[in-house]
N, CA, C and O atoms as a GROMACS GRO file, in nm:
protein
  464
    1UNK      N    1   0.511   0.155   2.628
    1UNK     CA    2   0.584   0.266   2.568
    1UNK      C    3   0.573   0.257   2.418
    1UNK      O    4   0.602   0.146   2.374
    2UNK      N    5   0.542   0.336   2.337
    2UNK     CA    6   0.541   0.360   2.172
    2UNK      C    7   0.678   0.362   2.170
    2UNK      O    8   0.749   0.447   2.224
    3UNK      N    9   0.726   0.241   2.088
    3UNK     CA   10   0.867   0.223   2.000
    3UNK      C   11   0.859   0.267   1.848
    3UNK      O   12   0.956   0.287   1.775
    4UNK      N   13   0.728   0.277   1.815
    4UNK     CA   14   0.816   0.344   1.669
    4UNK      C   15   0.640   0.346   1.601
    4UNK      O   16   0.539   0.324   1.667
    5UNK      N   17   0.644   0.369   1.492
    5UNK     CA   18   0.561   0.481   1.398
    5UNK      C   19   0.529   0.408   1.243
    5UNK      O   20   0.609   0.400   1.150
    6UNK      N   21   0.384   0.358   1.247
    6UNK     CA   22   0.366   0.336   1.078
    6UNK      C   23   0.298   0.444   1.035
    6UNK      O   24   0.208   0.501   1.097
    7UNK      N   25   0.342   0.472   0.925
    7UNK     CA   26   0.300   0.564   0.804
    7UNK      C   27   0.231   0.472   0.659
    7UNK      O   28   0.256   0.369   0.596
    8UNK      N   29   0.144   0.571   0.657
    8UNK     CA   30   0.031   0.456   0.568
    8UNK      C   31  -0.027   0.576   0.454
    8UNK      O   32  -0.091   0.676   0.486
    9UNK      N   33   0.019   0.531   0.300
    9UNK     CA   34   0.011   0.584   0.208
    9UNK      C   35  -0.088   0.539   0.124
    9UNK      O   36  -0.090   0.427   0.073
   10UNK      N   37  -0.203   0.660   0.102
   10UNK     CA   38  -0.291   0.575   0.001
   10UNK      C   39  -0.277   0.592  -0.144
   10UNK      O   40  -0.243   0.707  -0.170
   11UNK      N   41  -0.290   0.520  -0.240
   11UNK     CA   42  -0.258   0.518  -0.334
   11UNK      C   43  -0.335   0.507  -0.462
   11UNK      O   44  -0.434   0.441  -0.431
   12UNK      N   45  -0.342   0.536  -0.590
   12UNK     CA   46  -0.476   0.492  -0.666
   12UNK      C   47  -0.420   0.381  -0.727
   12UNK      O   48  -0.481   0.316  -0.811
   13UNK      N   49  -0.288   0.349  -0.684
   13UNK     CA   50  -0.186   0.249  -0.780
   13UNK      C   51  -0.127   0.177  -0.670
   13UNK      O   52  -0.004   0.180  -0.685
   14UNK      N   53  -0.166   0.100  -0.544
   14UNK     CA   54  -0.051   0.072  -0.463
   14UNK      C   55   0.029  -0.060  -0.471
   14UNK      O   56   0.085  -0.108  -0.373
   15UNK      N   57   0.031  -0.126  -0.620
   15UNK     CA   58   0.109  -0.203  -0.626
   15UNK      C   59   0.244  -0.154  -0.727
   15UNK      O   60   0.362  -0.189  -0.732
   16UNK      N   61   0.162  -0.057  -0.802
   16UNK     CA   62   0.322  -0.011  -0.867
   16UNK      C   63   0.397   0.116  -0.767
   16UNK      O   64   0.509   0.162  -0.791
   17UNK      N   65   0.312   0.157  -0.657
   17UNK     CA   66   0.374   0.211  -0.555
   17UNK      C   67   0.502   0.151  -0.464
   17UNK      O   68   0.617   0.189  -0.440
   18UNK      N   69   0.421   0.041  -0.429
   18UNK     CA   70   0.501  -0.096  -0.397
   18UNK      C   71   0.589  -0.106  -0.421
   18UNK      O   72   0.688  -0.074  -0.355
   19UNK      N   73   0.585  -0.160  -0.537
   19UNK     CA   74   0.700  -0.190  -0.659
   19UNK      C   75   0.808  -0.090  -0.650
   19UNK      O   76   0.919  -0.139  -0.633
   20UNK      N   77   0.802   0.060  -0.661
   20UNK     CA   78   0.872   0.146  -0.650
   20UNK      C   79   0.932   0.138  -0.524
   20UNK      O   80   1.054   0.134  -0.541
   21UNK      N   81   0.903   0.135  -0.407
   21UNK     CA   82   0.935   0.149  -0.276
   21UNK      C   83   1.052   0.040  -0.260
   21UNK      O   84   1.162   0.060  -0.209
   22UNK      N   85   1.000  -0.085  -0.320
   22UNK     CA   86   1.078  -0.187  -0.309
   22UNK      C   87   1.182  -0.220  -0.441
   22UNK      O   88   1.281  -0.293  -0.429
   23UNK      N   89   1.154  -0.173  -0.532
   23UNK     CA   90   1.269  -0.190  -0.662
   23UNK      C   91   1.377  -0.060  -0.701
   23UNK      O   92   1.490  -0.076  -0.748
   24UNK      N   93   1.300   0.095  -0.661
   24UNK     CA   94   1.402   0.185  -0.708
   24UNK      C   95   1.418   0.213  -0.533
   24UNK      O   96   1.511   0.142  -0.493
   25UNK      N   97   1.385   0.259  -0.467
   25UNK     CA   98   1.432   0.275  -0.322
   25UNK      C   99   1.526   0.148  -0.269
   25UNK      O  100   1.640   0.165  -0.225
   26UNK      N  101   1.471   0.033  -0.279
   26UNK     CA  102   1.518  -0.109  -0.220
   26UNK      C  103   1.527  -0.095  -0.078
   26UNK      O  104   1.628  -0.126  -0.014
   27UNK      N  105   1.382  -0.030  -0.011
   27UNK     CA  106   1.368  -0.090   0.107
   27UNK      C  107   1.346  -0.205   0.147
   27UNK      O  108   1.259  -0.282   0.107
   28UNK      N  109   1.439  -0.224   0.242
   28UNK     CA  110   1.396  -0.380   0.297
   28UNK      C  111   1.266  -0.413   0.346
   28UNK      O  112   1.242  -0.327   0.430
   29UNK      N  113   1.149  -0.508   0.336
   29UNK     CA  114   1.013  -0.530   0.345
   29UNK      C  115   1.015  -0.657   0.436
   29UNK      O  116   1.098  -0.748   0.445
   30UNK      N  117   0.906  -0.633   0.496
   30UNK     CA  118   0.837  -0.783   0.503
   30UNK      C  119   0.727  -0.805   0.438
   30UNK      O  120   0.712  -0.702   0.374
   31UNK      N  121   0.649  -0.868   0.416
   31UNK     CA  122   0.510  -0.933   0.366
   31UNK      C  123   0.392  -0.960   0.458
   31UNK      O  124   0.387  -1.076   0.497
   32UNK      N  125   0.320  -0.899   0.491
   32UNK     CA  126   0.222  -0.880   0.574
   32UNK      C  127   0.091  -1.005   0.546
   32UNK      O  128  -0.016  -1.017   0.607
   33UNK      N  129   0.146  -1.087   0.431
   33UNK     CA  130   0.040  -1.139   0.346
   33UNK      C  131  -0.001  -1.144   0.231
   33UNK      O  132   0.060  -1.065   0.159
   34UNK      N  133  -0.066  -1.192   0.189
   34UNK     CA  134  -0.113  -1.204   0.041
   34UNK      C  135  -0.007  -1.074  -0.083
   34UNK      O  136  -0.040  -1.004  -0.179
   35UNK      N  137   0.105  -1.093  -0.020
   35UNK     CA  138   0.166  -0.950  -0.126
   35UNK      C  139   0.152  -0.818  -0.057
   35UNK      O  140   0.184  -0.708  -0.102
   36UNK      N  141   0.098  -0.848   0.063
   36UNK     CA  142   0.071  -0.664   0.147
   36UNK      C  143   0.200  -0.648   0.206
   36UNK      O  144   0.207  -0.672   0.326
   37UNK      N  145   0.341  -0.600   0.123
   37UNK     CA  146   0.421  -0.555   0.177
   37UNK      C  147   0.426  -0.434   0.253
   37UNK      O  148   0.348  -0.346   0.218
   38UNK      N  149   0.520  -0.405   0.374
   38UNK     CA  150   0.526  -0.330   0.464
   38UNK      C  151   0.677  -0.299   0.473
   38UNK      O  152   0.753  -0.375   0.533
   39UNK      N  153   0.723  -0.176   0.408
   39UNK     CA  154   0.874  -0.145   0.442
   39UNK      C  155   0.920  -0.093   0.542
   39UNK      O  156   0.844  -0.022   0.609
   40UNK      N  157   1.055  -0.111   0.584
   40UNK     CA  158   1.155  -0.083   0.688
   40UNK      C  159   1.211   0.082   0.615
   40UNK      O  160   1.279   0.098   0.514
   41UNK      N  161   1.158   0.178   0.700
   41UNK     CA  162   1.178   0.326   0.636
   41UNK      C  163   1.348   0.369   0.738
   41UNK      O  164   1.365   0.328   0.852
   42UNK      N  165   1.432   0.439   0.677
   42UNK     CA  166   1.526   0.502   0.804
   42UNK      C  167   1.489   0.550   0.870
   42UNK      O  168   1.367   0.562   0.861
   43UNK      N  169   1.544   0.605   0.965
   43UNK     CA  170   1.502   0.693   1.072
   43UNK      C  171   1.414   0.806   1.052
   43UNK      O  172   1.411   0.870   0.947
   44UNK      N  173   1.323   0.839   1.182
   44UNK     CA  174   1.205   0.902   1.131
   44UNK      C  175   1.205   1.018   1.237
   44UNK      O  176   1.235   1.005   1.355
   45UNK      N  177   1.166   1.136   1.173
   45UNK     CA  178   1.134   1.248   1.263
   45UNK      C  179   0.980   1.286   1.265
   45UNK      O  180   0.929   1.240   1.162
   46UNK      N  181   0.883   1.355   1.346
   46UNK     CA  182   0.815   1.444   1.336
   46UNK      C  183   0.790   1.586   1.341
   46UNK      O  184   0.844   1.646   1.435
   47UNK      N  185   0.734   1.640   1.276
   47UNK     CA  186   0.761   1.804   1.297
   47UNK      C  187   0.574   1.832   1.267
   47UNK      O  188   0.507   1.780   1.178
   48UNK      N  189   0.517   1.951   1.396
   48UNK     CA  190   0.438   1.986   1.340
   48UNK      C  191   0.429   2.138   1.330
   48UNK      O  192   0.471   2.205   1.424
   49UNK      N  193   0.375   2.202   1.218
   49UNK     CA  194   0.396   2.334   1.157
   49UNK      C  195   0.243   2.366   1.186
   49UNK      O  196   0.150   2.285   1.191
   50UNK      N  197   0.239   2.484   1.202
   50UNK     CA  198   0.116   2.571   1.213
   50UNK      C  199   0.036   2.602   1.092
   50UNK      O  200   0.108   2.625   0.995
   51UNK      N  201  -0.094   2.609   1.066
   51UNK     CA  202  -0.165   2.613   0.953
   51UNK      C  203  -0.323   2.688   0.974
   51UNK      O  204  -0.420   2.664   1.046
   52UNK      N  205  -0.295   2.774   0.887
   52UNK     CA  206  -0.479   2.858   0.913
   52UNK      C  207  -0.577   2.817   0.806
   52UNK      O  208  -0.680   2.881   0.786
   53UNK      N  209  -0.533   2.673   0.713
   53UNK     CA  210  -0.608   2.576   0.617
   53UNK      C  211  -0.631   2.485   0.673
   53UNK      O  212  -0.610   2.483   0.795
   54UNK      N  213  -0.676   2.388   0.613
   54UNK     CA  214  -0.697   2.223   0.655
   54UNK      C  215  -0.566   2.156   0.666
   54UNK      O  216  -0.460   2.180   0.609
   55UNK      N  217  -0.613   2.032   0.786
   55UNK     CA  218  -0.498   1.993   0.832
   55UNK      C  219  -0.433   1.878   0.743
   55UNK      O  220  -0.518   1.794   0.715
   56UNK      N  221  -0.312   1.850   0.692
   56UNK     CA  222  -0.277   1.734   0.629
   56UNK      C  223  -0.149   1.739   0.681
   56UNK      O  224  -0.086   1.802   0.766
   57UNK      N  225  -0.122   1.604   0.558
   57UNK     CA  226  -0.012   1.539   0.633
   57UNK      C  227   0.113   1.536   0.537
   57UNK      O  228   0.064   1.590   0.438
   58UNK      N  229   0.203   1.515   0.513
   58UNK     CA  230   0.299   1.505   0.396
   58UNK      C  231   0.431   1.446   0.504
   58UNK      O  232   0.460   1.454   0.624
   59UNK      N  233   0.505   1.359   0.336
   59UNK     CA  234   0.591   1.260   0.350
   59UNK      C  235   0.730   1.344   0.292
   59UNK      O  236   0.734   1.390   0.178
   60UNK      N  237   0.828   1.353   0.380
   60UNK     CA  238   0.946   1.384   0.329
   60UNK      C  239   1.040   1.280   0.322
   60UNK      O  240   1.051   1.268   0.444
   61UNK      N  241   1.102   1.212   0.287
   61UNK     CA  242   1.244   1.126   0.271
   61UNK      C  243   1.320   1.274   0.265
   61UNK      O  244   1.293   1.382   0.212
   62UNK      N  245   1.458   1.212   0.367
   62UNK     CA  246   1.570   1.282   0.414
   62UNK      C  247   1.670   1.219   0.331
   62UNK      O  248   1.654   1.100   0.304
   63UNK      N  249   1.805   1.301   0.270
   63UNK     CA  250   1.935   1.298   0.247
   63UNK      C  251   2.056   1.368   0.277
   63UNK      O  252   2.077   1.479   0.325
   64UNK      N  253   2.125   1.284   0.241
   64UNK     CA  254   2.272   1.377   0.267
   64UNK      C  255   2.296   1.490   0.214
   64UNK      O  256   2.316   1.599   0.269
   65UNK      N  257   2.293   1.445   0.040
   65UNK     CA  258   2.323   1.495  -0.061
   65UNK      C  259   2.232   1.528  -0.199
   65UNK      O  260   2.268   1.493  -0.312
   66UNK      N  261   2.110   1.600  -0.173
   66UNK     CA  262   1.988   1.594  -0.242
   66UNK      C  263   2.022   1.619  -0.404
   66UNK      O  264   1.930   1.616  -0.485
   67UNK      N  265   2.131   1.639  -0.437
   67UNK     CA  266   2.164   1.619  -0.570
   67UNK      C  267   2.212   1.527  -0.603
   67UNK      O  268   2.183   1.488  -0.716
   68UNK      N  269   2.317   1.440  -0.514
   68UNK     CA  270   2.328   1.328  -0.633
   68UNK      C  271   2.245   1.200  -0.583
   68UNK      O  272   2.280   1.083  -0.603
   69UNK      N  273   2.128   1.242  -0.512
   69UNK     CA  274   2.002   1.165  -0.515
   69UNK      C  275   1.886   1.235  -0.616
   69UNK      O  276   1.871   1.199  -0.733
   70UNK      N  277   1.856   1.276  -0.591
   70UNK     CA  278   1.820   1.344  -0.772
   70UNK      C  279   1.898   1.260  -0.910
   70UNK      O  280   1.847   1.179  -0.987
   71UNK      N  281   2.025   1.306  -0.909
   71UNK     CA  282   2.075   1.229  -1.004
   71UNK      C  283   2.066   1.093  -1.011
   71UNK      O  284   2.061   1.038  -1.121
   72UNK      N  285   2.062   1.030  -0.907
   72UNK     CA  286   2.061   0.866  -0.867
   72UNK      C  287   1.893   0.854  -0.921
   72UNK      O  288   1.878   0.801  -1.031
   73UNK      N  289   1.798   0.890  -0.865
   73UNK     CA  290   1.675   0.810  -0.872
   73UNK      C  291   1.620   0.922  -1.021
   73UNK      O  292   1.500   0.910  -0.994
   74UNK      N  293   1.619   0.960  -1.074
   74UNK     CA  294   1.646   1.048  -1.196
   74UNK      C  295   1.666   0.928  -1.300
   74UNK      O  296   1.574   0.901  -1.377
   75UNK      N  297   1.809   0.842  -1.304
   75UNK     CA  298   1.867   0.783  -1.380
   75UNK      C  299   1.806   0.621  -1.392
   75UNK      O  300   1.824   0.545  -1.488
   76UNK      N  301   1.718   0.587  -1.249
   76UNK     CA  302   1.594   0.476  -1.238
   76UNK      C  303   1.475   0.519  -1.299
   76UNK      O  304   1.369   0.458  -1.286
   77UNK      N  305   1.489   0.628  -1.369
   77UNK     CA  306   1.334   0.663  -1.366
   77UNK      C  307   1.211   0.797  -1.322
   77UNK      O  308   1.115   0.866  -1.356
   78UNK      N  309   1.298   0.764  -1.230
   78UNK     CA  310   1.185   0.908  -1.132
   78UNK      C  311   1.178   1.008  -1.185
   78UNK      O  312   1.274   1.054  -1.248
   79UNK      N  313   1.020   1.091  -1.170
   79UNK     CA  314   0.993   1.202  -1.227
   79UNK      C  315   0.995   1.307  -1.097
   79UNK      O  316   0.930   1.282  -0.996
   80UNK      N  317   1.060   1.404  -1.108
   80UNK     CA  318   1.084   1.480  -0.984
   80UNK      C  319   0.933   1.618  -1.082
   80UNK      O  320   0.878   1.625  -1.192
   81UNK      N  321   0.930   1.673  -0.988
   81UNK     CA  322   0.808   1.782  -0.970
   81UNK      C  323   0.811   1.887  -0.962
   81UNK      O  324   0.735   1.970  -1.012
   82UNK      N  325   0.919   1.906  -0.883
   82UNK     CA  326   1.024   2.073  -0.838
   82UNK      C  327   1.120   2.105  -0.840
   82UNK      O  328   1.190   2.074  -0.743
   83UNK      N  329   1.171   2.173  -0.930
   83UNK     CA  330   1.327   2.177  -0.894
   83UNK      C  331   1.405   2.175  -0.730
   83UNK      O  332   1.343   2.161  -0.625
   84UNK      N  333   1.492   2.185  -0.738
   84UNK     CA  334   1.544   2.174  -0.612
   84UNK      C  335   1.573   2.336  -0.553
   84UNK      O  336   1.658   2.416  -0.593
   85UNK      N  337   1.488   2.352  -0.462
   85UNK     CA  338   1.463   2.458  -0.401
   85UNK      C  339   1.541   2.535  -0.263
   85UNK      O  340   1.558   2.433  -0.197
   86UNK      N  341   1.585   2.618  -0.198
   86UNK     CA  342   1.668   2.621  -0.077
   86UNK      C  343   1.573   2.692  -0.039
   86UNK      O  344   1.499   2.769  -0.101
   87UNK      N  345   1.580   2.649   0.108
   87UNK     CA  346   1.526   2.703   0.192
   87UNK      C  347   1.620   2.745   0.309
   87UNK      O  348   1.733   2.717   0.271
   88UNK      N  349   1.626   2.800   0.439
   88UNK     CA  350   1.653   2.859   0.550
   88UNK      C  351   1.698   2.721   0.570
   88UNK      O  352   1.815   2.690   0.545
   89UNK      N  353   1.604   2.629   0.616
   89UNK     CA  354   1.621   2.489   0.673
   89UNK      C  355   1.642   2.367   0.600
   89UNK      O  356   1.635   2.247   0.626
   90UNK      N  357   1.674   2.445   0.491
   90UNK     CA  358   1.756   2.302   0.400
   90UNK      C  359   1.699   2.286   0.220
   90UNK      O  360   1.634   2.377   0.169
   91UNK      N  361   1.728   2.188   0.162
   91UNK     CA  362   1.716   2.237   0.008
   91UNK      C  363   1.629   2.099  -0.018
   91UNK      O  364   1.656   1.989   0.030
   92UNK      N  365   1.533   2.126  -0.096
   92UNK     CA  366   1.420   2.034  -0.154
   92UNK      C  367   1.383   2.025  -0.213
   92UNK      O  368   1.426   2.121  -0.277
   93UNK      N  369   1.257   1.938  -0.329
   93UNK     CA  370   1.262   1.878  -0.398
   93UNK      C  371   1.122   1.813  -0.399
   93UNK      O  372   1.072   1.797  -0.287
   94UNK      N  373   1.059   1.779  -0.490
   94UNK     CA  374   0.943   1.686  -0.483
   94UNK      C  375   0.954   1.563  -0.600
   94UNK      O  376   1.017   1.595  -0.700
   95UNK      N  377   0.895   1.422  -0.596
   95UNK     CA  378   0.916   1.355  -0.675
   95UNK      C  379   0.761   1.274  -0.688
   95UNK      O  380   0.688   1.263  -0.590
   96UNK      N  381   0.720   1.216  -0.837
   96UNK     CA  382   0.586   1.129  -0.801
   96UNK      C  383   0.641   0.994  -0.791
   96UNK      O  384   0.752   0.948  -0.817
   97UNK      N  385   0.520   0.939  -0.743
   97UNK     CA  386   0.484   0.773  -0.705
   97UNK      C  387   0.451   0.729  -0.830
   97UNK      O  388   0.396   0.814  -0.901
   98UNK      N  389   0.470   0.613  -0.882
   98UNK     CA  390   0.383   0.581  -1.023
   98UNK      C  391   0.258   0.558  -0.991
   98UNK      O  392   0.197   0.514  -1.088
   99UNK      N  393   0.164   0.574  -0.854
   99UNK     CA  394  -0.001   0.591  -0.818
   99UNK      C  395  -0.018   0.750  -0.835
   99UNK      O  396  -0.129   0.798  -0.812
  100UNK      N  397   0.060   0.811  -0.865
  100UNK     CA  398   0.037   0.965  -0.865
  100UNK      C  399   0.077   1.035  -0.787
  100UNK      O  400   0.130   1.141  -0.820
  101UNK      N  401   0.064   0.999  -0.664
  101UNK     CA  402   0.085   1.065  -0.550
  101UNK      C  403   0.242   1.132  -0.554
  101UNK      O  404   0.336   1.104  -0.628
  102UNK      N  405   0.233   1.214  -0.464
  102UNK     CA  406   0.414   1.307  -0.438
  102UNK      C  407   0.453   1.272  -0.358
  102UNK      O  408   0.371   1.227  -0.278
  103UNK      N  409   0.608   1.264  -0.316
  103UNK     CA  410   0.704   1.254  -0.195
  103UNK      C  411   0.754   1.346  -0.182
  103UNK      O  412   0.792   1.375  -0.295
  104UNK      N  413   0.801   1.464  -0.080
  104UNK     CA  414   0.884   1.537  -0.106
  104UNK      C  415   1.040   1.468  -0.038
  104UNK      O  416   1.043   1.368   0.034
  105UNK      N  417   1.167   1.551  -0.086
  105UNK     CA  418   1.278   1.494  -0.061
  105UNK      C  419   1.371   1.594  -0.044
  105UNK      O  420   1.379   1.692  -0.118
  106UNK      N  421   1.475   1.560   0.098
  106UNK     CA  422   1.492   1.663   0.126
  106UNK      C  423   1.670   1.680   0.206
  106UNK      O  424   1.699   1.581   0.273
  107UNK      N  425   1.742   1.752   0.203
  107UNK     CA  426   1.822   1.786   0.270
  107UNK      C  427   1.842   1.874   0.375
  107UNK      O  428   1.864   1.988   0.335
  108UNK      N  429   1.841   1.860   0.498
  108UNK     CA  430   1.813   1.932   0.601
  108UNK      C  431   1.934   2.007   0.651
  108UNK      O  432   2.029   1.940   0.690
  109UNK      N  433   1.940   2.127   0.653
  109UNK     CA  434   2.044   2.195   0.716
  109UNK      C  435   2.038   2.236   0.910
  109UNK      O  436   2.085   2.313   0.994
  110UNK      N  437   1.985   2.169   0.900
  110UNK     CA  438   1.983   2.193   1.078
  110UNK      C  439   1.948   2.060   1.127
  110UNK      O  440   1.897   1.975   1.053
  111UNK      N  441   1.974   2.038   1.256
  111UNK     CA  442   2.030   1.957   1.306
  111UNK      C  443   1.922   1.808   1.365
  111UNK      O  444   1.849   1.813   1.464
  112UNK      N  445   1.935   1.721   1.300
  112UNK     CA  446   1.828   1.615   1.306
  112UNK      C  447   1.819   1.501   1.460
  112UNK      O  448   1.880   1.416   1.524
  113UNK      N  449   1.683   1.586   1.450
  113UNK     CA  450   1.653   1.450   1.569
  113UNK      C  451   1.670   1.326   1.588
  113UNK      O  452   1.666   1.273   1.699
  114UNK      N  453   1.700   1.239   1.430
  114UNK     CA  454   1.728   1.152   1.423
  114UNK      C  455   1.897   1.100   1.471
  114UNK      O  456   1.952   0.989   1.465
  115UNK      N  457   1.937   1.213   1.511
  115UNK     CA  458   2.109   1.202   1.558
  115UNK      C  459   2.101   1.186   1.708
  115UNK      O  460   2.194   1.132   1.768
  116UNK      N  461   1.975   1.241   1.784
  116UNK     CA  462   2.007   1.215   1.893
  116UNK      C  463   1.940   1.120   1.997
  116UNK      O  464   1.991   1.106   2.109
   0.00000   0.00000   0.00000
């Protein structure tokens, strides 16, 4: 039976990615080796959306309260990308990686799989 799900981020920077994941997030990690940390993410959903482009993939981190997480990782540092946007299904946000890359971040107004 599949118990659970790695997500694998490439990076042009993945040690100050790292670093971020593990110093302003403070996910808990293990060490895979030589420094190849591997974090413990919260609970995880999938969703797949329909598309008449190429197929990709994107990373959302979920919150309660997408403003005073904004304000929180804002005040570490973080460069957010988008203002905070509403949608039908909840209000969002994008932030970078110090490798460049984006996260989006998000508050969901409907009802999470991760509850049940």
């Amino acid at each position: 039976m599949i118990n659970g799900a790695h997500v694998i981020i490439y990076s042009r920077d993945a040690e100050a990615d790292r670093a971020f994941f593990r110093d302003v997030l403070e996910y808990p990690r293990v060490d895979a080796g030589g420094g190849w940390l591997i974090f413990r993410l919260p609970p995880a959903e999938v969703a797949v959306h329909p598309t008449d482009g190429p197929e990709t993939r994107e990373l959302y981190l979920m919150c309660d309260d997408v403003d005073a997480t904004v304000t929180n990782l804002a005040a570490k540092g973080v460069e957010f990308t988008q203002p905070v946007t509403d949608a039908r299904w909840g209000r969002l946000t994008r932030f970078r990686l110090p490798g460049g890359g984006e996260v989006g971040l998000y508050e969901p107004r409907h009802e999470r799989a991760t509850d049940l």
